[in-house]
C-alpha positions as CSV (number, residue, x, y, z in Angstrom):
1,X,0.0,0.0,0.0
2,X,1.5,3.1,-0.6
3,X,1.5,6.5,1.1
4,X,-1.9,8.1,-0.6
5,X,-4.1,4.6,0.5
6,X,-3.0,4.7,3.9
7,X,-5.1,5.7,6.7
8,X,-3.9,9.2,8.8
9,X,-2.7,7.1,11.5
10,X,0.2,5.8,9.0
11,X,0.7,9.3,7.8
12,X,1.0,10.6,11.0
13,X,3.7,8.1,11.6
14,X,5.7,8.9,8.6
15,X,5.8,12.4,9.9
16,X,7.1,11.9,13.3
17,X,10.1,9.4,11.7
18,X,11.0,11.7,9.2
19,X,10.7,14.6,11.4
20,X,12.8,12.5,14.4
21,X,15.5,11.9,11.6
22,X,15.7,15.4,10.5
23,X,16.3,16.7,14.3
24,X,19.2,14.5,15.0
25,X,20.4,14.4,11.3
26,X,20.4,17.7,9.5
27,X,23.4,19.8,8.8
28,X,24.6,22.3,10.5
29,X,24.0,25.1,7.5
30,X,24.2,28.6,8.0
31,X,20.5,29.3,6.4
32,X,19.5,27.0,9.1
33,X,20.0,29.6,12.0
34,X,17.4,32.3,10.6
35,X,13.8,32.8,10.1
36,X,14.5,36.0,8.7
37,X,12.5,35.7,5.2
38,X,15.0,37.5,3.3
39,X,17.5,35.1,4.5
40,X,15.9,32.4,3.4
41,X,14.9,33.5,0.5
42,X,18.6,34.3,-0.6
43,X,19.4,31.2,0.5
44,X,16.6,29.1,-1.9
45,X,18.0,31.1,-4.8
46,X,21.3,30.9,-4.3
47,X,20.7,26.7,-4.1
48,X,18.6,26.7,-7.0
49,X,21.0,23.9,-9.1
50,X,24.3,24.9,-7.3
51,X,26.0,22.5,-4.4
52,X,25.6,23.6,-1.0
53,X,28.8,23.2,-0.3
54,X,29.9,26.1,-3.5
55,X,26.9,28.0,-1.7
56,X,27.9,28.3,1.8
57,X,30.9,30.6,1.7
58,X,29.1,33.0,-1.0
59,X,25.9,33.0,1.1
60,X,28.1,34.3,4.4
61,X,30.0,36.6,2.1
62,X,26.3,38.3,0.6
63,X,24.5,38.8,3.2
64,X,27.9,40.7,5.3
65,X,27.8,42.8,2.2
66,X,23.8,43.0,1.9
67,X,22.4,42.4,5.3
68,X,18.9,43.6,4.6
69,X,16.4,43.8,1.6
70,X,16.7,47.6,1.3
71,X,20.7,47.3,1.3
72,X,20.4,44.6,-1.8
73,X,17.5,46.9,-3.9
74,X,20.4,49.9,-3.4
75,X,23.2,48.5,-4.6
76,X,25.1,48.7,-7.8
77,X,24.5,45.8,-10.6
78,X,27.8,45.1,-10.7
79,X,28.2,44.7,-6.8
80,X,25.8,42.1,-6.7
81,X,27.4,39.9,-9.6
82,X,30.9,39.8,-7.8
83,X,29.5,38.7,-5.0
84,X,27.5,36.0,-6.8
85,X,30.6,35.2,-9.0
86,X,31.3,31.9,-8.6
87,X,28.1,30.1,-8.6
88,X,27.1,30.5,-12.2
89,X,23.4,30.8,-13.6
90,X,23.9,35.4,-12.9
91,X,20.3,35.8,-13.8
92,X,19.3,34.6,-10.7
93,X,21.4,37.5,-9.0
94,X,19.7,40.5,-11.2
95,X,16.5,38.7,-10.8
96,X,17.2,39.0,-7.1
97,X,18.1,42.5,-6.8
98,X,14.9,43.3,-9.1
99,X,12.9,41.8,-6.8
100,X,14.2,43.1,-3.7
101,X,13.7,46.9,-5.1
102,X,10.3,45.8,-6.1
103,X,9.9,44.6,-2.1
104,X,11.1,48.3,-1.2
105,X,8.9,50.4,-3.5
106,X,5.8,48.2,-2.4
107,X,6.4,46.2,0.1
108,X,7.8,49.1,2.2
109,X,10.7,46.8,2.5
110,X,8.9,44.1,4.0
111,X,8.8,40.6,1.9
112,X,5.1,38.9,1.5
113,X,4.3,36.6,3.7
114,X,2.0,34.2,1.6
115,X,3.4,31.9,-0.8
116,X,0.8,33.1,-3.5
117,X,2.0,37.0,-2.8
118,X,5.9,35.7,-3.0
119,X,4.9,34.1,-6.6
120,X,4.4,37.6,-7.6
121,X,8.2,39.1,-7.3
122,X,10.3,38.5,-10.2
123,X,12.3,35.3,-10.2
124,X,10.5,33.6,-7.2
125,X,8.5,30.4,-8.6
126,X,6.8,28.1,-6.7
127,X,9.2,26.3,-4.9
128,X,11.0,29.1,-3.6
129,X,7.5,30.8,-2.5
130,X,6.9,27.8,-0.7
131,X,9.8,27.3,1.1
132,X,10.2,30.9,1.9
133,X,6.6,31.1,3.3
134,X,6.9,27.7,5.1
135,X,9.8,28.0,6.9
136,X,9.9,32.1,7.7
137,X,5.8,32.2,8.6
138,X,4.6,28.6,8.8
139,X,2.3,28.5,6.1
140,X,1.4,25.4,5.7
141,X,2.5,24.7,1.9
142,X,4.1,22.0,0.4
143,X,7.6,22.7,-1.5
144,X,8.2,20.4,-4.3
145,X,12.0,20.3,-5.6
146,X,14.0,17.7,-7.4
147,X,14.8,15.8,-4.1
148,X,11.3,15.6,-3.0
149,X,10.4,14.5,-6.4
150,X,12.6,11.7,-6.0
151,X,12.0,10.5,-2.4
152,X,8.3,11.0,-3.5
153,X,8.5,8.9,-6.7
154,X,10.5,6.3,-5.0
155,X,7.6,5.5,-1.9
156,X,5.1,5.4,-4.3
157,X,7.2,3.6,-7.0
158,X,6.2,5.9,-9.7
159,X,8.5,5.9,-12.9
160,X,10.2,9.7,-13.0
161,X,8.8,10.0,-16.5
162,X,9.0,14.1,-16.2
163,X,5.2,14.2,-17.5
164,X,2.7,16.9,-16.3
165,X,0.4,14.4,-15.0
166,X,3.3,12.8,-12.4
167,X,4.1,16.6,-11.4
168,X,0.2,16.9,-9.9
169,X,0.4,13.4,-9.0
170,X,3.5,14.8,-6.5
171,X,2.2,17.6,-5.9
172,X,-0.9,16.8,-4.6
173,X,0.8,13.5,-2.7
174,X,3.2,16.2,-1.2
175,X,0.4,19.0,0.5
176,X,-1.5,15.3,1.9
177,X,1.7,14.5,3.4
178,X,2.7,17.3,4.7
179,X,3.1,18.4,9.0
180,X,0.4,21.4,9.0
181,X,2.4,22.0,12.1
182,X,5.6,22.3,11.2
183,X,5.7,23.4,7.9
184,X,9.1,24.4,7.6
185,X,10.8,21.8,9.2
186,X,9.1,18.9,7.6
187,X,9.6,20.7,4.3
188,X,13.6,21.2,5.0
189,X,13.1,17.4,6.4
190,X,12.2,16.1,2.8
191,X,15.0,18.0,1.3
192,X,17.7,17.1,3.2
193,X,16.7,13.6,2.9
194,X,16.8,13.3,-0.7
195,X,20.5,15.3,-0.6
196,X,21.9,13.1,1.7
197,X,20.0,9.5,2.0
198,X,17.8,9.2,-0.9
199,X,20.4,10.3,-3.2
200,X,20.2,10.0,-7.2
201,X,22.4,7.2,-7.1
202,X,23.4,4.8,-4.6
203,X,20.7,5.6,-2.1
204,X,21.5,4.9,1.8
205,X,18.1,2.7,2.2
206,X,19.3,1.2,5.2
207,X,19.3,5.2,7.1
208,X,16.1,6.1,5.7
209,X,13.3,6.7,8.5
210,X,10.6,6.3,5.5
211,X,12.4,2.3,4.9
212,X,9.6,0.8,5.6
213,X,7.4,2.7,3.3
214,X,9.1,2.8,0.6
215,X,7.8,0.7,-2.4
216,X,11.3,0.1,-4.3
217,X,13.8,1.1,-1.7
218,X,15.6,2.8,-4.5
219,X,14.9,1.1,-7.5
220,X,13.0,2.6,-9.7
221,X,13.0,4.4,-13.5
222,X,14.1,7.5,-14.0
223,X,14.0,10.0,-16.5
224,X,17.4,10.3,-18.3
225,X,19.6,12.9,-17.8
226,X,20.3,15.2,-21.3
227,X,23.4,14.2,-22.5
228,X,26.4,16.5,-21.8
229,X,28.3,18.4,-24.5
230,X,32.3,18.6,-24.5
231,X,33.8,21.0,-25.7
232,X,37.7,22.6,-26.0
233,X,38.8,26.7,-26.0
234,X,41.8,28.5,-25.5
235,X,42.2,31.2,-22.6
236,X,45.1,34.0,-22.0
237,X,46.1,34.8,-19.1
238,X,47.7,38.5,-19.9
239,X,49.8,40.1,-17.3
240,X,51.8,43.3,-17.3
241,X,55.1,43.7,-15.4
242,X,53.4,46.3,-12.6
243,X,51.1,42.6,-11.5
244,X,47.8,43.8,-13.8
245,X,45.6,41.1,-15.4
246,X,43.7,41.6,-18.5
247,X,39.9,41.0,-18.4
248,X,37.5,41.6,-21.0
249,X,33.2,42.1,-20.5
250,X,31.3,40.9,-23.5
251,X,28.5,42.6,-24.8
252,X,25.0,41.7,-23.1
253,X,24.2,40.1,-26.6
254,X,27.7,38.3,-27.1
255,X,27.2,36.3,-24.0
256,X,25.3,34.1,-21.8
257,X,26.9,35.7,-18.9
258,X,26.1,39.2,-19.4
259,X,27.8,42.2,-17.0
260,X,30.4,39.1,-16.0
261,X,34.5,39.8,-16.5
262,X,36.3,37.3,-17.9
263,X,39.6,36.0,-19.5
264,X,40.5,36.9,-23.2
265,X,39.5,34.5,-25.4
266,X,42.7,32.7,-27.9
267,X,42.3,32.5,-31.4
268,X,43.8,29.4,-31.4
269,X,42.4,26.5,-29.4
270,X,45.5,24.2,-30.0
271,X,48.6,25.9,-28.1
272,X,52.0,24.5,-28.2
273,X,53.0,21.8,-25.2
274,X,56.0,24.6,-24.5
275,X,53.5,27.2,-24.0
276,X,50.5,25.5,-22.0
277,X,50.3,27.2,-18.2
278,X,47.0,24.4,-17.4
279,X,44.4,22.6,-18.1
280,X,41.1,23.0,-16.4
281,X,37.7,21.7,-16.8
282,X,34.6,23.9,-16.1
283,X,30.8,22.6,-16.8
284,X,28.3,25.2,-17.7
285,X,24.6,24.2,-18.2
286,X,25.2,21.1,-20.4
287,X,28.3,21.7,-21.3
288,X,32.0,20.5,-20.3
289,X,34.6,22.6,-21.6
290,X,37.9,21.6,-21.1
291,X,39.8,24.6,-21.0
292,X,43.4,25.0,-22.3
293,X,45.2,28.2,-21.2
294,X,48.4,30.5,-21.9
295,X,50.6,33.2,-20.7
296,X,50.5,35.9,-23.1
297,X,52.8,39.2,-22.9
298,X,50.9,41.9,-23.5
299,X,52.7,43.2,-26.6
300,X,50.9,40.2,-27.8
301,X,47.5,39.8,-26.7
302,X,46.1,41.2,-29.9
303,X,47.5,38.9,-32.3
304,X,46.8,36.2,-30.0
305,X,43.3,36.5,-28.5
306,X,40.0,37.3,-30.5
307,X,38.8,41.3,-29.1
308,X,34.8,40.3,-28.4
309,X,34.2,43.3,-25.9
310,X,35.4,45.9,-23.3
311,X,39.1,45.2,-22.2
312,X,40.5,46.6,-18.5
313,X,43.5,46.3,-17.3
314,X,43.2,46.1,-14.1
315,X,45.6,45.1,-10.6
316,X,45.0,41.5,-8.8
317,X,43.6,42.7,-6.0
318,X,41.4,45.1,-8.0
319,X,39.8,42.2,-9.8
320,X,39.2,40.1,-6.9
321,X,36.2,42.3,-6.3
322,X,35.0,42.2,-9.7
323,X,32.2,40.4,-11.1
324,X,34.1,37.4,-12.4
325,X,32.9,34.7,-14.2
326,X,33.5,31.3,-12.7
327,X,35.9,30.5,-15.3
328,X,38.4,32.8,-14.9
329,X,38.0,33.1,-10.8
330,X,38.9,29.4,-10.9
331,X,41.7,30.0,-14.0
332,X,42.7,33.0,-11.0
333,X,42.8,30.6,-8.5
334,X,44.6,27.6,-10.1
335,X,47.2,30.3,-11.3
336,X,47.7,31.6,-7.4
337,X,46.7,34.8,-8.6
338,X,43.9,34.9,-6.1
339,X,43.6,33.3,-2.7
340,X,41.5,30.2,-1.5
341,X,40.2,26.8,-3.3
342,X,38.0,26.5,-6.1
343,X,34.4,26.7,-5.4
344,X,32.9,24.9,-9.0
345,X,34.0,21.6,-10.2
């Protein structure tokens, strides 16, 4: 019998497992320490398809920088990519900041506290309404993400086929399910245990409070991933004798990363064994690239490296605070240019 035939007593076991689990079980994350609404919500979209462990030191970093909504909705463009820099997908960032003036000029600064008033900001869906809404006000609403999909389709032993009809058939298993009395918690409690036990692959059935209702125990069909792309390009790393990098910002209809900074780009993909400084692989979206790059003097960079945009020279420390694309923050890094690890694979 699975989870939607079962009487309210069953339910209301599931709860108090999964719930149990999550007390004694759930990381120790930042976010987790607030029930400030605008933290959270900064927190949902920074996590939107980024790993929480790339998301942890940029969260700290932006909200030092941007405590409140009215300091985000004031500050420059610019200000808010470098501090997003490093987890990819910028739109999210400018749809943030949009938002948050949008908050200010009506809001009077104060977010909404319903999930269907969240839905109404730019760049806040459904999901991120709900979570915000649950877990800062306790509405009780059910937030439906890609691990609670999973955990979902796995009790019931539904086949992840990605159709409309399976999404209502979630969603409407997910609100029966759901604590009315702790919204939040038992919606972070689903989360966390499809990031950490009911994992894409090679599920931890054996830790799962929900074992024993489970209809597959982690066997089931899923939907196939899109196939990744691979791809190879050539990057220079130009520096002048006084320690200044060259970085060059597209046009917002040359790129996919528009307002971003980022290394010249070689004309050449194939560079000579003698003249390689790295190899580095980045993934954006669905694609790999594995990235081959060069010193260049700068009485060469022209000849060398295709002119696409804007070009700064600018010092090392200067371009720390820039509004770097991953890329070259990582290239930065891996050249111990900048300071710290890579935060993207």
């Amino acid at each position: 019998m699975g989870i939607a035939e079962q009487n309210p007593r069953k339910v209301a076991a599931l709860r108090r497992r999964l719930l149990g689990w999550y007390t004694g079980n759930k990381r120790d994350l930042p976010w987790r320490k607030s029930r400030d609404p605008y933290a959270i919500w900064v927190s949902e979209i920074m996590l939107q398809q980024t790993r929480v462990a790339a998301v942890i030191e940029r969260y700290n970093a932006f909200m030092e920088r941007f405590p409140t909504v009215e300091s985000l909705a004031t500050a420059a463009e610019e200000d808010v990519l470098a501090l997003w820099s490093g987890l990819g997908y910028y739109r999210r960032a400018r749809m943030l900041r949009k938002a948050a003036r949008q908050v200010v000029e009506a809001y009077a600064g104060k977010l909404p506290e319903t999930a269907e008033h969240l839905r109404e900001l730019p760049g806040i869906g459904a999901y991120t309404a709900a979570a915000i809404a649950s877990i800062a006000h306790g509405e009780p609403v059910a937030v439906v993400d890609g691990n609670v999909e999973r955990v979902l389709c796995r009790l019931e032993g539904w086949a992840a086929d990605g159709s409309a009809a399976l999404r209502r058939k979630i969603e409407v298993l997910a609100a029966r399910i759901l604590d009315k009395k702790q919204p939040g918690d038992f919606n972070q409690a689903m989360m966390e245990l499809g990031a950490v036990v009911c994992t894409p692959r090679n599920p931890q059935c054996m830790l799962c409070p929900l074992f024993r209702d489970c209809r597959t125990h982690g066997e089931h069909k899923i939907a196939k991933r899109a196939a990744m792309l691979s791809r190879e390009i050539g990057v220079a790393l130009c520096m002048s004798k006084r320690r200044e990098v060259l970085l060059e910002q597209r046009p917002d209809h040359a790129t996919v990363m528009p307002g971003m900074w980022e290394l010249p780009t070689l004309r050449d993909v194939h560079i000579p064994h003698e003249r390689l400084r790295m190899t580095v692989r980045h993934a954006i979206m669905q694609v790999n690239y594995r990235v081959r790059v060069r010193d260049v003097a700068k009485h060469d960079q022209k000849r060398l490296t295709t002119i696409g945009g804007e070009r700064r020279w600018v010092t090392v420390k200067e371009a720390q605070a820039m509004a770097l694309t991953g890329l070259a923050r990582k290239i930065l890094r891996s050249a111990q240019l900048f300071p710290g690890t890579n935060i993207i694979p």
